[in-house]
TORPA-4810 file (N, C-alpha, C, O; in nm, 3 decimals):
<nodes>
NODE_1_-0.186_1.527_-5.275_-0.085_1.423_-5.269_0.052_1.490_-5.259_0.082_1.584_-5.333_X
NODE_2_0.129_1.444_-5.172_0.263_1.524_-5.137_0.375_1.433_-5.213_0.337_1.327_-5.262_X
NODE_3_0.504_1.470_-5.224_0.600_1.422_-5.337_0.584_1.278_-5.226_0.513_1.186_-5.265_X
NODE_4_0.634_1.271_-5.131_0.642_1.100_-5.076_0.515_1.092_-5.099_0.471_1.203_-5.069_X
NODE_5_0.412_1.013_-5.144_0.331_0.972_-5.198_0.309_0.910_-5.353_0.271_0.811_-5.415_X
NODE_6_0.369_1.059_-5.368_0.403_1.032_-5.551_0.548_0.956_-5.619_0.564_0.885_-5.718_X
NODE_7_0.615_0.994_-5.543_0.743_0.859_-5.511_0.677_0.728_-5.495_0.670_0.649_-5.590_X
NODE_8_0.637_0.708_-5.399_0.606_0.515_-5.357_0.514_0.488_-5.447_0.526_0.381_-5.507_X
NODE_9_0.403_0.573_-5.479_0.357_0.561_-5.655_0.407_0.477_-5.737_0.386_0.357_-5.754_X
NODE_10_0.495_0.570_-5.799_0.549_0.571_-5.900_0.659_0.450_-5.840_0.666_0.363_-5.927_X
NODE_11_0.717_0.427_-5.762_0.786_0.310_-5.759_0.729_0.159_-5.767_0.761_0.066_-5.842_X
NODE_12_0.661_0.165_-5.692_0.501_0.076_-5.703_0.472_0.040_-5.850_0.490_-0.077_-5.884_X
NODE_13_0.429_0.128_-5.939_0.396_0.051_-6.096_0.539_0.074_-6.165_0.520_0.061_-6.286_X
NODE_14_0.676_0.103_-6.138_0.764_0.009_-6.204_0.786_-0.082_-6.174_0.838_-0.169_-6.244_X
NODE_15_0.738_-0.096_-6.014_0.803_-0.247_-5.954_0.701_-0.327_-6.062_0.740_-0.422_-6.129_X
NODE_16_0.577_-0.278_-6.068_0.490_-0.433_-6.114_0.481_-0.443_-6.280_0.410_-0.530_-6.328_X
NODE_17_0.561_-0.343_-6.374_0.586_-0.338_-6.445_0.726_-0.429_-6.500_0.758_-0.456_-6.616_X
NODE_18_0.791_-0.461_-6.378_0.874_-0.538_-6.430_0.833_-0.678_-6.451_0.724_-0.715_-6.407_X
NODE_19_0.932_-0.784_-6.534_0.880_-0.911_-6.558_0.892_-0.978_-6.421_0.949_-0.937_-6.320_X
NODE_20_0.840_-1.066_-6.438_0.839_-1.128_-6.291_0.904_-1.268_-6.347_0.858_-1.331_-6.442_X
NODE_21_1.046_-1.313_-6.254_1.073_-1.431_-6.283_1.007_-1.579_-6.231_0.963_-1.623_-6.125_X
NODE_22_1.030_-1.641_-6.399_0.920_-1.747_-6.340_1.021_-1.863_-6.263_1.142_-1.877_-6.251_X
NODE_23_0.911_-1.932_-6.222_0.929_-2.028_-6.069_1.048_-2.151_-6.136_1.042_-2.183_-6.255_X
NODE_24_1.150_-2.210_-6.043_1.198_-2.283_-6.125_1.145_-2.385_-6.174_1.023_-2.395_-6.162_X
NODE_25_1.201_-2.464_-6.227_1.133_-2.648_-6.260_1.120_-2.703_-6.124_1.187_-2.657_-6.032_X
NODE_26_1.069_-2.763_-6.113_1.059_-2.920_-5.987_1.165_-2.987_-5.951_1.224_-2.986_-6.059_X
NODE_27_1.217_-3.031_-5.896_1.334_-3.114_-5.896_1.305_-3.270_-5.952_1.199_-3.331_-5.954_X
NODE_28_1.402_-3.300_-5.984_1.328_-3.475_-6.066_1.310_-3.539_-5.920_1.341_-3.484_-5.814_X
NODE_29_1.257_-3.656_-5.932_1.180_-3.750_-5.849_1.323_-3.843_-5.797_1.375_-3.898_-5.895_X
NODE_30_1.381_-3.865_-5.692_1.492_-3.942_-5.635_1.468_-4.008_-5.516_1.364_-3.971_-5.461_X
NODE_31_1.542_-4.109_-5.448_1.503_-4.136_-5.346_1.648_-4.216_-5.307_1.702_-4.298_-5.381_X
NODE_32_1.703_-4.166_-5.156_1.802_-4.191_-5.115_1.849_-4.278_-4.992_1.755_-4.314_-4.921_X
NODE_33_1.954_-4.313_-4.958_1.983_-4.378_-4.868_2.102_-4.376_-4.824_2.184_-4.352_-4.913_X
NODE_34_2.165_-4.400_-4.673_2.275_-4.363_-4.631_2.307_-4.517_-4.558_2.238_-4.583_-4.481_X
NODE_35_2.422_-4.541_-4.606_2.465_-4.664_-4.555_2.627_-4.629_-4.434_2.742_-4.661_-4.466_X
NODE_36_2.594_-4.570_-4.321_2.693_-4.505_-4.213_2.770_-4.645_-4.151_2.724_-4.732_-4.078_X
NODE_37_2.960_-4.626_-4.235_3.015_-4.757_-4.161_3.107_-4.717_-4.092_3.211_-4.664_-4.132_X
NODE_38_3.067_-4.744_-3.958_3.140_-4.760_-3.826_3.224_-4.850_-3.787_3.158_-4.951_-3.811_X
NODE_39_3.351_-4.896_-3.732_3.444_-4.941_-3.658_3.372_-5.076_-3.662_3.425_-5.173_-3.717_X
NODE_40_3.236_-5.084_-3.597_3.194_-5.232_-3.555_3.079_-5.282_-3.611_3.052_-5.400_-3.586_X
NODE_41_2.977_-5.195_-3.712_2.859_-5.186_-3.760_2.839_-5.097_-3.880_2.884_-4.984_-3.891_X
NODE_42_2.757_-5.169_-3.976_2.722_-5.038_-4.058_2.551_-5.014_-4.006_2.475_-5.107_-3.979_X
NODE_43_2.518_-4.885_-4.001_2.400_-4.830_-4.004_2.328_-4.796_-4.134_2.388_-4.741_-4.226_X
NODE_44_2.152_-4.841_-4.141_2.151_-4.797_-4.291_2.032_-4.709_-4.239_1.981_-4.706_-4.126_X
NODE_45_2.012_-4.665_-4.310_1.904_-4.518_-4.299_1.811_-4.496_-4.418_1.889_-4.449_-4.500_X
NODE_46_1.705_-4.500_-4.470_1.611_-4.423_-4.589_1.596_-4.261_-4.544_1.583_-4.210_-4.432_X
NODE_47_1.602_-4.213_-4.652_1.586_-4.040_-4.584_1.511_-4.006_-4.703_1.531_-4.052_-4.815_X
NODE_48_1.399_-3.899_-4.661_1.321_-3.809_-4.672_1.420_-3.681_-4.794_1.526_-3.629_-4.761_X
NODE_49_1.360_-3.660_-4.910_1.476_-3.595_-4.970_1.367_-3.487_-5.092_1.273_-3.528_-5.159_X
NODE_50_1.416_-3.360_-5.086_1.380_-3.269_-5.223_1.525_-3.219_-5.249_1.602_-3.290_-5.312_X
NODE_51_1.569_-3.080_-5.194_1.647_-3.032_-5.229_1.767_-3.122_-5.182_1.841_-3.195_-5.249_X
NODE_52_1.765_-3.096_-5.053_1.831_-3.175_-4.953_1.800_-3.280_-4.933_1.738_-3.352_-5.013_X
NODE_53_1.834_-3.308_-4.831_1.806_-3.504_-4.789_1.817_-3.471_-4.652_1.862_-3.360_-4.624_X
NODE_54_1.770_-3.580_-4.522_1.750_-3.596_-4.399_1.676_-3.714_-4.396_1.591_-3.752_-4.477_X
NODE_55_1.723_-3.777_-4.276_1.707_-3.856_-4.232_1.538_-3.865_-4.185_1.481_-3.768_-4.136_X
NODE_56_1.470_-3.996_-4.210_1.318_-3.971_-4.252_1.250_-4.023_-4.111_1.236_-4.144_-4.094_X
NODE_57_1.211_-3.936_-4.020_1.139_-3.996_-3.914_1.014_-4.118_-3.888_0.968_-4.147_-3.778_X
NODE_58_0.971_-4.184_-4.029_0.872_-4.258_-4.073_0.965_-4.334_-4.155_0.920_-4.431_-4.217_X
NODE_59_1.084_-4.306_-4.163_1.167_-4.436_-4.263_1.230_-4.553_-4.205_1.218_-4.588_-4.088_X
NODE_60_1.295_-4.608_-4.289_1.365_-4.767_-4.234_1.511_-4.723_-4.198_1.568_-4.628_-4.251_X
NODE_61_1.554_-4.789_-4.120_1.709_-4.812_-4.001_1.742_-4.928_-3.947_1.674_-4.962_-3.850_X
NODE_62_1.830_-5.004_-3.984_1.869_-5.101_-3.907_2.020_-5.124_-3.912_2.075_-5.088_-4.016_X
NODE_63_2.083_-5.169_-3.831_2.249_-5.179_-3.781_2.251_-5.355_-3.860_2.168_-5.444_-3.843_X
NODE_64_2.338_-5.356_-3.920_2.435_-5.464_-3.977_2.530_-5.514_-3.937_2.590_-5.420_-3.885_X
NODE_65_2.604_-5.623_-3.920_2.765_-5.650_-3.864_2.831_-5.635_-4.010_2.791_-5.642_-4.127_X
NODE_66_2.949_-5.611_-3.947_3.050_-5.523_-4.063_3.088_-5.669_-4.186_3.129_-5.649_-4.301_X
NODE_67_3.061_-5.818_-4.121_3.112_-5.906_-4.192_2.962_-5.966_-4.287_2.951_-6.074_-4.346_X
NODE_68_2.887_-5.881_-4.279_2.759_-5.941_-4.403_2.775_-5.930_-4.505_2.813_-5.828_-4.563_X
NODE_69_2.735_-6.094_-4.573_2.729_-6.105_-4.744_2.667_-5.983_-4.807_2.569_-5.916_-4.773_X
NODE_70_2.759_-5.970_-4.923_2.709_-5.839_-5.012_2.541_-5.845_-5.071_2.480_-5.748_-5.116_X
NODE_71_2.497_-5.963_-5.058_2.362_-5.979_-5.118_2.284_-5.970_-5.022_2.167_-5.949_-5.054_X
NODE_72_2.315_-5.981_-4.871_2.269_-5.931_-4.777_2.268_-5.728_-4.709_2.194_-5.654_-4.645_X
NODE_73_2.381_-5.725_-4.768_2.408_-5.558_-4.768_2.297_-5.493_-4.887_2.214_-5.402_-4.875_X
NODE_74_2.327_-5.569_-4.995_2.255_-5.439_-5.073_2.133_-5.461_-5.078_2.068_-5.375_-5.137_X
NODE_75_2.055_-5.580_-5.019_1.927_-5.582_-5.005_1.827_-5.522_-4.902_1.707_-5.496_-4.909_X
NODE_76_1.923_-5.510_-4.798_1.945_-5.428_-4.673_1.898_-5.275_-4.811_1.796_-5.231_-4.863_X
NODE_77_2.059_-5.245_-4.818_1.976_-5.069_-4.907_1.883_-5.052_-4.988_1.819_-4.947_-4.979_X
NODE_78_1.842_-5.165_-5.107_1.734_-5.171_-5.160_1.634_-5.152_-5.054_1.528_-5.111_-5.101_X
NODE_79_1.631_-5.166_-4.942_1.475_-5.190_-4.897_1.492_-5.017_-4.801_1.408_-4.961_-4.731_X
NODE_80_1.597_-4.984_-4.827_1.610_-4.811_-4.740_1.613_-4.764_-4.867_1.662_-4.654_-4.843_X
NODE_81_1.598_-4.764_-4.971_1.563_-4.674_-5.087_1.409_-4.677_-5.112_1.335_-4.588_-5.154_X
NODE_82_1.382_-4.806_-5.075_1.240_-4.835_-5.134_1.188_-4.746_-5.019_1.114_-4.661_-5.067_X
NODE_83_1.199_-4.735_-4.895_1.093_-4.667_-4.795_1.155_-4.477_-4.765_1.133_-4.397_-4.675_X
NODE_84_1.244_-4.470_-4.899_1.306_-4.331_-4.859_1.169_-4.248_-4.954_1.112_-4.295_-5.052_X
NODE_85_1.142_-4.114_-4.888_1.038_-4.063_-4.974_1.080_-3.947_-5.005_1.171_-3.899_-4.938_X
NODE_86_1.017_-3.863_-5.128_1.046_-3.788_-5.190_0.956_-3.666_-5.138_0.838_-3.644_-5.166_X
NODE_87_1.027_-3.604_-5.070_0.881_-3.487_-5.035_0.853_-3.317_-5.086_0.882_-3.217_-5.021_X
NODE_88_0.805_-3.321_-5.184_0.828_-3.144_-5.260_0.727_-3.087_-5.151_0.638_-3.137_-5.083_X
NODE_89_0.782_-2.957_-5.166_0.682_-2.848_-5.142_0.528_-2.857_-5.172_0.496_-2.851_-5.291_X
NODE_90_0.440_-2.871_-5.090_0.327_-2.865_-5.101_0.260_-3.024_-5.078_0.146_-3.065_-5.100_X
NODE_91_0.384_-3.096_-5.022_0.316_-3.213_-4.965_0.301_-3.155_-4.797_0.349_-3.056_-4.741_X
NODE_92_0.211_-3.265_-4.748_0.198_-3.242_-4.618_0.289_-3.232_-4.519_0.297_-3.165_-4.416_X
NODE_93_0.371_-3.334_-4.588_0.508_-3.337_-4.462_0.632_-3.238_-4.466_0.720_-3.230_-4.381_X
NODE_94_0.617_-3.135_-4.629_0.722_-3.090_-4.642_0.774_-3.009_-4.498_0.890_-3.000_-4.458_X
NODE_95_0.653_-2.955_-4.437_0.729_-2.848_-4.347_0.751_-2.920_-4.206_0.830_-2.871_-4.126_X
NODE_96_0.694_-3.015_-4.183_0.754_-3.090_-4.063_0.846_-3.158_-4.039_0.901_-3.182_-3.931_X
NODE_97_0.881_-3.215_-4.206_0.981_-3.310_-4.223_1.151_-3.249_-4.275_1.257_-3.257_-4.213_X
NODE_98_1.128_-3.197_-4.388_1.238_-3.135_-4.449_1.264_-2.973_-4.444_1.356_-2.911_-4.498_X
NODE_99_1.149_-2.920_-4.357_1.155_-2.771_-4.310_1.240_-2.809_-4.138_1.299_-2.710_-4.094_X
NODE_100_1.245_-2.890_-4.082_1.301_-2.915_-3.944_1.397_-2.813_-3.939_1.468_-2.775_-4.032_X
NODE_101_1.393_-2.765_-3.806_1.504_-2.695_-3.797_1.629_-2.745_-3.756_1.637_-2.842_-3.680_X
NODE_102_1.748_-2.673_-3.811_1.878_-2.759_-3.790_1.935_-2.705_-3.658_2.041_-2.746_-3.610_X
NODE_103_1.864_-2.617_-3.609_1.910_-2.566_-3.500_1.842_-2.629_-3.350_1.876_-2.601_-3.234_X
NODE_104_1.714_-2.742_-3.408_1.678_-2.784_-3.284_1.735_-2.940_-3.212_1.704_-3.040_-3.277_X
NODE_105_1.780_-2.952_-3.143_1.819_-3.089_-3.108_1.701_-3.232_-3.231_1.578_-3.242_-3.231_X
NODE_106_1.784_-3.301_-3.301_1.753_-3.400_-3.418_1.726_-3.547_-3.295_1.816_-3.588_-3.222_X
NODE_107_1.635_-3.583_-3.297_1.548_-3.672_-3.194_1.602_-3.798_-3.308_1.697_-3.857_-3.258_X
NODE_108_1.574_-3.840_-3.415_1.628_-3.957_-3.469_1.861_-3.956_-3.446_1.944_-4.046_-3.460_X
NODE_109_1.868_-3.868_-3.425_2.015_-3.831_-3.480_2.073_-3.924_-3.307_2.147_-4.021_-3.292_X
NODE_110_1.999_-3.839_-3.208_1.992_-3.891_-3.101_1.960_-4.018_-3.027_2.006_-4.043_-2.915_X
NODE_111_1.900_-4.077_-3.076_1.828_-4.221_-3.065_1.970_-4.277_-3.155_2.067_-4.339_-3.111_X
NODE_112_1.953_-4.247_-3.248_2.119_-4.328_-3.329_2.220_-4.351_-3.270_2.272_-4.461_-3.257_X
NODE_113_2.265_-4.228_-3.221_2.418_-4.215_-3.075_2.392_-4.299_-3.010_2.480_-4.385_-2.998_X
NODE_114_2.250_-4.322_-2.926_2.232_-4.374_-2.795_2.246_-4.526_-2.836_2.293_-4.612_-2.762_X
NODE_115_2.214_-4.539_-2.925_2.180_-4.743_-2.977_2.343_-4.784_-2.992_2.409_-4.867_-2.930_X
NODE_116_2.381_-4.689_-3.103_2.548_-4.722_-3.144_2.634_-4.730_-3.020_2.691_-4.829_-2.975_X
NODE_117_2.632_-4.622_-2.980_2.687_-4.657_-2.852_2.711_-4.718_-2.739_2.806_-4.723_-2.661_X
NODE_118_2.568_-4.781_-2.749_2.552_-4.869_-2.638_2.610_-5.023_-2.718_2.684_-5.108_-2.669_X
NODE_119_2.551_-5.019_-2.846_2.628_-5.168_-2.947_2.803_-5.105_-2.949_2.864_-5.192_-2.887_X
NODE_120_2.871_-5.033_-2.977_2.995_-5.016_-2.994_3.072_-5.072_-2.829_3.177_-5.131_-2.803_X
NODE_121_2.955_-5.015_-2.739_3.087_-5.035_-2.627_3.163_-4.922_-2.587_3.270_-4.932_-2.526_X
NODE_122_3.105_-4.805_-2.622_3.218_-4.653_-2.644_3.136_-4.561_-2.558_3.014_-4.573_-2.544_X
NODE_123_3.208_-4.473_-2.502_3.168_-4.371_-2.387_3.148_-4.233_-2.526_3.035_-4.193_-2.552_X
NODE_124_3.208_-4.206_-2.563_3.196_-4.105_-2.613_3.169_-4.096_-2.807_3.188_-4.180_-2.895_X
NODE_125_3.116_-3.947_-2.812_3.087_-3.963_-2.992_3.204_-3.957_-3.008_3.233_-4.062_-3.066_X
NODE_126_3.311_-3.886_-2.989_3.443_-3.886_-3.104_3.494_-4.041_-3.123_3.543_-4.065_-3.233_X
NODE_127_3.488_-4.143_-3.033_3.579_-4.225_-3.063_3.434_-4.303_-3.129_3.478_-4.372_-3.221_X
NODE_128_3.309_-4.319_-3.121_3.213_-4.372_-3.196_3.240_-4.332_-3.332_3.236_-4.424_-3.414_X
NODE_129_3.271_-4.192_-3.386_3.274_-4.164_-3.514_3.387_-4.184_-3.612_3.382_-4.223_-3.729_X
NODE_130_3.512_-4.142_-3.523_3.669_-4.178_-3.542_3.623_-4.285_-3.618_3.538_-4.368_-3.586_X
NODE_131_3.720_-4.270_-3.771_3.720_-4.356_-3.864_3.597_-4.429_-3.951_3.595_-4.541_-4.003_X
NODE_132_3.503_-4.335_-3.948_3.370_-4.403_-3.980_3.360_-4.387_-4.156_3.474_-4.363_-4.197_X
NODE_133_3.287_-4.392_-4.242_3.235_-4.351_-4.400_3.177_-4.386_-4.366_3.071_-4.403_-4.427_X
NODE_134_3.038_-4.213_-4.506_2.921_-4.242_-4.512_2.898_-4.261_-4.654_2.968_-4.197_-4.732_X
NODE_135_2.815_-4.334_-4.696_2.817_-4.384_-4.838_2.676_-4.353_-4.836_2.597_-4.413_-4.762_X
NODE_136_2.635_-4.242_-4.931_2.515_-4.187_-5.011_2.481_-4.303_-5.114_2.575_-4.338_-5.185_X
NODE_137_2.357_-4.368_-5.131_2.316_-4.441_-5.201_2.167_-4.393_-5.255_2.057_-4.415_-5.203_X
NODE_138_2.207_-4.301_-5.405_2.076_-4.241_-5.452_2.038_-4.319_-5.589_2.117_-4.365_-5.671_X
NODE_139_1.884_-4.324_-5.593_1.848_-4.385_-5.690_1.749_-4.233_-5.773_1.669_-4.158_-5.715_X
NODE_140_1.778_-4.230_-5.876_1.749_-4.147_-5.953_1.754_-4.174_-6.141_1.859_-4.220_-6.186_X
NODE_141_1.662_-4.148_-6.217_1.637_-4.148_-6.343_1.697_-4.294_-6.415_1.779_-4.296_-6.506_X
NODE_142_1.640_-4.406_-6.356_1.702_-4.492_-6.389_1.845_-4.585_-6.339_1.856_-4.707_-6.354_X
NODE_143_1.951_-4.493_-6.277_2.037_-4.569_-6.236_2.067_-4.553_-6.086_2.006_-4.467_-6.023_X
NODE_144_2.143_-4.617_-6.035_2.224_-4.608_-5.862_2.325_-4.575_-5.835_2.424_-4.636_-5.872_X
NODE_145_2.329_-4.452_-5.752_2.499_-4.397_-5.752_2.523_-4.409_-5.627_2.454_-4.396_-5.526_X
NODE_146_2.635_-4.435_-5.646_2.707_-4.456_-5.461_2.825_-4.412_-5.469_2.902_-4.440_-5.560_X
NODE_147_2.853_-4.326_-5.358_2.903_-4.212_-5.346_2.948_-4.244_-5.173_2.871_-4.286_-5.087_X
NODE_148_3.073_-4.213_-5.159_3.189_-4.228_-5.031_3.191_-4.125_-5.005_3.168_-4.039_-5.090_X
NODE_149_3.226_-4.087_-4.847_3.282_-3.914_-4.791_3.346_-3.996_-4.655_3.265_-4.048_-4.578_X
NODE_150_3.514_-4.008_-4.623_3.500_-3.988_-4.496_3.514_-3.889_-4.395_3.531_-3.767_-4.401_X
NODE_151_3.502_-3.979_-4.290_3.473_-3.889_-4.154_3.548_-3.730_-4.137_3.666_-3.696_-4.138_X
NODE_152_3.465_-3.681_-4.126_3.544_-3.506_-4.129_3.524_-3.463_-3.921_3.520_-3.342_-3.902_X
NODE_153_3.520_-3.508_-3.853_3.464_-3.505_-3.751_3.347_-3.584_-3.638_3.330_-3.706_-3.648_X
NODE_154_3.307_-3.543_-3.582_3.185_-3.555_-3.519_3.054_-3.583_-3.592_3.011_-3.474_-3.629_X
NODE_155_2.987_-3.662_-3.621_2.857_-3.687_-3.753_2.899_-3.565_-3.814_2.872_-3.450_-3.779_X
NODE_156_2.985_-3.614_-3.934_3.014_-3.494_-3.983_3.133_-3.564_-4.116_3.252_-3.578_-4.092_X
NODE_157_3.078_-3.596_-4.233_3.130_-3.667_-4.334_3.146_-3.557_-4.488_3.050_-3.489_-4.524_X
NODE_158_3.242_-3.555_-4.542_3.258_-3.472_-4.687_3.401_-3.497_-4.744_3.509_-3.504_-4.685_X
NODE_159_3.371_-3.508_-4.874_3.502_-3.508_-4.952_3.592_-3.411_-4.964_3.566_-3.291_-4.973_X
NODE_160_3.738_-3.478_-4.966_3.818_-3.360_-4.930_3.922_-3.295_-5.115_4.003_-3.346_-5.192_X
NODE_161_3.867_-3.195_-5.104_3.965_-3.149_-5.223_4.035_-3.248_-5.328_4.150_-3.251_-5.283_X
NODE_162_4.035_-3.316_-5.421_4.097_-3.361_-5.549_4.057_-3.552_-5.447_4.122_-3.652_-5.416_X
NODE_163_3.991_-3.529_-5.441_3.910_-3.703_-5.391_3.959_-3.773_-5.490_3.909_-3.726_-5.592_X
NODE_164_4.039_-3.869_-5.520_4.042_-3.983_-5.639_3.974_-4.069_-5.636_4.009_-4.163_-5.707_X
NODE_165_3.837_-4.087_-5.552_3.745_-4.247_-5.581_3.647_-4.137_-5.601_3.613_-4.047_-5.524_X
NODE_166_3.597_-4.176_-5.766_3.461_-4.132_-5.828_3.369_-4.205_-5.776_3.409_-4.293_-5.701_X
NODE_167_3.225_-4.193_-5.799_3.089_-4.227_-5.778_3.099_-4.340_-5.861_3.166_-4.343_-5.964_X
NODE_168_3.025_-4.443_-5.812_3.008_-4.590_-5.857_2.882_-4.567_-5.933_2.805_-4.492_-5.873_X
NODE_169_2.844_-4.608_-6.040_2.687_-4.514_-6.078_2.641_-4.729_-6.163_2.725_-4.788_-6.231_X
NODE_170_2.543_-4.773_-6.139_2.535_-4.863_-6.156_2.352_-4.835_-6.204_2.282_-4.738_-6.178_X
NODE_171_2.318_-4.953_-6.276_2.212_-4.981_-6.382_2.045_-4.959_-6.234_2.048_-5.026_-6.131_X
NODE_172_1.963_-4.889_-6.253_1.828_-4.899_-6.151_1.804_-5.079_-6.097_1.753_-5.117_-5.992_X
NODE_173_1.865_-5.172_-6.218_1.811_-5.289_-6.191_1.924_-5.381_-6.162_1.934_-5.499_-6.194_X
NODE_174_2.014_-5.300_-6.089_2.096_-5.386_-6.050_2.104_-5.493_-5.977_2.061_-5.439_-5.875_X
NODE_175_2.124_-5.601_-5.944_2.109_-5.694_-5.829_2.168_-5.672_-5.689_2.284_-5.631_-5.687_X
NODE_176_2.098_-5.695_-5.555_2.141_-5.684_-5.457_2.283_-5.708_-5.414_2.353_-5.649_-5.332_X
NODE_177_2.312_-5.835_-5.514_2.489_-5.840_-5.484_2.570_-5.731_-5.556_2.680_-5.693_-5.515_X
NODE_178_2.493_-5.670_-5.694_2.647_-5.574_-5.689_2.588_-5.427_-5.648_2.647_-5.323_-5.678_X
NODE_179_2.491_-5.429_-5.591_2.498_-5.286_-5.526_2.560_-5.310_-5.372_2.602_-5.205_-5.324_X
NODE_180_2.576_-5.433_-5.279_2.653_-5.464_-5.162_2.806_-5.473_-5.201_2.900_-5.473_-5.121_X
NODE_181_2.812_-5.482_-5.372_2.970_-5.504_-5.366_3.023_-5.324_-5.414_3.140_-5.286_-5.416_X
NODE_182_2.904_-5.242_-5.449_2.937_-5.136_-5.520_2.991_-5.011_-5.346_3.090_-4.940_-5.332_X
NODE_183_2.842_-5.044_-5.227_2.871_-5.010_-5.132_3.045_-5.019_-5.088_3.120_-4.922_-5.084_X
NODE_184_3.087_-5.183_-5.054_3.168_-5.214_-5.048_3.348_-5.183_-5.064_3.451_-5.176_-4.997_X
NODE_185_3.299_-5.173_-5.198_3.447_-5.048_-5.346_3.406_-4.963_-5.319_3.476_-4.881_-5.378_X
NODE_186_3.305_-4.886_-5.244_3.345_-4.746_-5.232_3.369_-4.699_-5.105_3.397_-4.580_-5.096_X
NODE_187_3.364_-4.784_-4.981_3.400_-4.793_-4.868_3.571_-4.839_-4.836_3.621_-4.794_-4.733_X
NODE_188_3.627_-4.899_-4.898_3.754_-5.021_-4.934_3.862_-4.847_-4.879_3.911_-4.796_-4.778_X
NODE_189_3.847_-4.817_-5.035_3.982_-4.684_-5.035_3.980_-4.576_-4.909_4.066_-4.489_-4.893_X
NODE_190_3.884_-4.593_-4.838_3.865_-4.479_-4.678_3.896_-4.512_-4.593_3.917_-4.430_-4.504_X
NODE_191_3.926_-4.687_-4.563_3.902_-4.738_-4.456_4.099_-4.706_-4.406_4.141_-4.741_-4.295_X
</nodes>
């Protein structure tokens, strides 16, 4: 046995001598929804969610007019929370669904442009997106948080540095009217 031999050895049983860190926890169980308000429509979306979230190729979508009763809005998101799914590692869909690559053209993202656009009346994404909020609507451990970002660009929404409208965080059993009025107050201060 020559010294490189006895090197990778010996590196070999310290490596497996060390502790091995254990795996983290799970993430808790959530399920989300995106309520996207546009100029002439809101869009609602259920998305597919572990770490991240995305938009769920087997989930619910439907376009709203901007003047619907709040008990009509939040029943609308109740029913995109109810079909949003939770997918960990080691479900079937994790790697088709929430492994997608972000680098390949998004086939639902696309179908979205093409519908909005054709309902807006607009040639192009910038002036489709110009002035839009997206309002995150997650249900998690009991209660509902709704959460504002506007438009930073092109499909492209985040809060900007010292944001003054906090997260609306409301009871799991809230009623359809005040989660359409919670949407609502947190859409109001962006517009």
């Amino acid at each position: 046995m020559d010294k490189r031999d006895l090197a990778i050895r010996q590196l070999r049983a310290a490596f497996e001598r060390r502790p091995k860190r254990p795996l983290p926890p799970p993430l808790p169980f959530r399920q989300e929804a995106t309520v996207l308000r546009l100029r002439w429509f809101h869009f609602i979306e259920s998305m597919a969610c572990y770490g991240l979230s995305r938009g769920d190729p087997d989930g619910f979508r439907t376009f709203l007019d901007l003047d619907v009763p709040e008990d009509t809005l939040g029943e609308t998101v109740l029913r995109a929370l109810d079909a949003s799914r939770f997918i960990p590692p080691g479900d079937p869909a994790f790697d088709s669904v929430m492994r997608a690559s972000m680098r390949e053209p998004d086939p639902l993202l696309d179908a979205f442009e093409a519908e909005a656009l054709r309902r807006a009346g607009v040639q192009t994404r910038a002036t489709l997106y110009r002035g839009s909020v997206a309002v995150d609507v997650a249900r998690q451990e009991g209660q509902i948080t709704v959460s504002a970002s506007p438009s930073r660009g092109i499909a492209a929404w985040g809060k900007e540095k010292g944001f003054p409208h906090p997260d609306i965080v409301l009871a799991e059993t809230a009623a359809p009217v005040e989660i359409g009025r919670a949407v609502n107050a947190a859409i109001a201060p962006l517009l």
